[in-house]
N, C-alpha and C positions, 0 to 999 in steps of 0.2 A: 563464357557463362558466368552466371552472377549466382550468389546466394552461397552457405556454407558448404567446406570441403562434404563431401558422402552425401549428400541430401540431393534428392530427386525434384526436378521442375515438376510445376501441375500446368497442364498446359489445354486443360479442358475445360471447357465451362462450367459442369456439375460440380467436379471437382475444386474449380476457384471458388465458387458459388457456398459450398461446403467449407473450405479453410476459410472465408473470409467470415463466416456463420460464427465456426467456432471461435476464429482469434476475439471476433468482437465480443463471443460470452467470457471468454478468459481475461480479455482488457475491465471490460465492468468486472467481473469479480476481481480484479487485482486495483481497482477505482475505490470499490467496497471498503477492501480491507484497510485501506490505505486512509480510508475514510477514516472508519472507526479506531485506527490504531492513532490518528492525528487528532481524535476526541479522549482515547485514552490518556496521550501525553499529555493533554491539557488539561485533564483531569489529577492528574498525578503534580503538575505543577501547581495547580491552585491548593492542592493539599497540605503540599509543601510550606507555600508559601502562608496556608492559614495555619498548619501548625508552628512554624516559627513565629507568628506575629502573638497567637496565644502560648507559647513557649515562657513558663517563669526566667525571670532574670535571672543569671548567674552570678551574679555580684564582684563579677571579676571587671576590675577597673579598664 
C-alpha cells in the first residue's frame, strides 16, 4: 500500500473526484499566497534599497 502511515485509500470515483476538487482549490490558494508574499518581499526590498540610496552620508571614511 502506498500513501501516509493511518490514512485511508479513496478508491471511489465521487470520492477521488472530490479530493482532487479540493486539493486543486488548496494548490491555487497556496499559488495565491505565495504570490503575494513574492510581491511583498520585493516590495520590502525596493524599500530598502530606496531608503539607503536616499540615506544622508555618515561621514565616516
Amino acid at each position: 500500500m502506498h500513501g501516509r502511515p493511518g490514512e485511508t485509500l479513496v478508491l471511489e470515483a465521487p470520492q477521488i473526484l472530490r479530493y482532487e476538487t479540493d486539493r486543486t482549490r488548496r494548490v491555487w490558494r497556496l499559488v495565491e499566497w505565495a504570490r503575494w508574499l513574492a510581491l511583498l518581499g520585493m516590495l520590502c526590498v525596493a524599500a530598502v534599497i530606496v531608503v539607503t540610496w536616499l540615506a544622508p552620508p555618515t561621514g565616516k571614511g
